[in-house]
C-alpha positions, 0 to 999 in steps of 0.5 A: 518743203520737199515733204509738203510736195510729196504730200501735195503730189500723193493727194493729187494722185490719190484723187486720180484713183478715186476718178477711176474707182469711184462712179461720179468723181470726175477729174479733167487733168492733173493740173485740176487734181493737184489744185483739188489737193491743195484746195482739200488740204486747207478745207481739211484744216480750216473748215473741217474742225469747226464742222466736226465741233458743229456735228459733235452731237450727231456724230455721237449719236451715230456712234461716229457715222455722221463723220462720213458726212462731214468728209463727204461736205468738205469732199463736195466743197472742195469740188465746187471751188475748184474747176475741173473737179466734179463730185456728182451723187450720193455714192460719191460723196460719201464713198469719194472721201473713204477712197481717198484717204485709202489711197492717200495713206497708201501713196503718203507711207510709199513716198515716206518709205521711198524717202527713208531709203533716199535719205540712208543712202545719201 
């Protein structure tokens, strides 16, 4: 249970990097973000892989790039369900999403290194 908070929180904050990195990614508070997690997560695991199956041949004919894509849809999607979370313009749909998985698998491999520490000690 305490590892899907980590997960939760390492989004949210990884989302707060991607308001101050990315020019059209607006997030008011910490609340909202933390709400876009969670809203992102389940996209990601519901809708993302029927759209990923849908765009199988366009994806193949770009040699991968129409799965840019498909992460900046659910990114916007994600953005029009939750208040206080705005996606606005190209470069943010599709740089918001490479931005955040960055800093996602950063912040995910620092909490998991943080909690191997925690864990050796106890």
């Amino acid at each position: 249970m305490l590892g899907y908070f980590f997960i939760a929180l390492a989004t949210a904050l990884s989302l707060l990097i991607v308001d101050l990195v990315v020019p059209g990614v607006n997030i008011a508070n910490f609340p909202s973000a933390l709400i876009a997690a969670a809203v992102i997560g389940l996209i990601n695991s519901g809708i993302k892989p029927t759209l990923t199956t849908l765009s199988l041949p366009l994806t193949y004919l770009t040699l991968g790039g129409f799965s840019l894509v498909v992460n900046g849809i659910c990114f916007w999607l994600a953005s029009i369900l939750v208040p206080g979370f705005q996606v606005q313009g190209f470069l943010a749909f599709l740089l918001g999403p490479v931005v955040l998985s960055l800093a996602n698998t950063f912040l995910s491999k620092y909490f998991a290194e943080k909690g191997l520490e925690l864990q050796d000690s106890q």
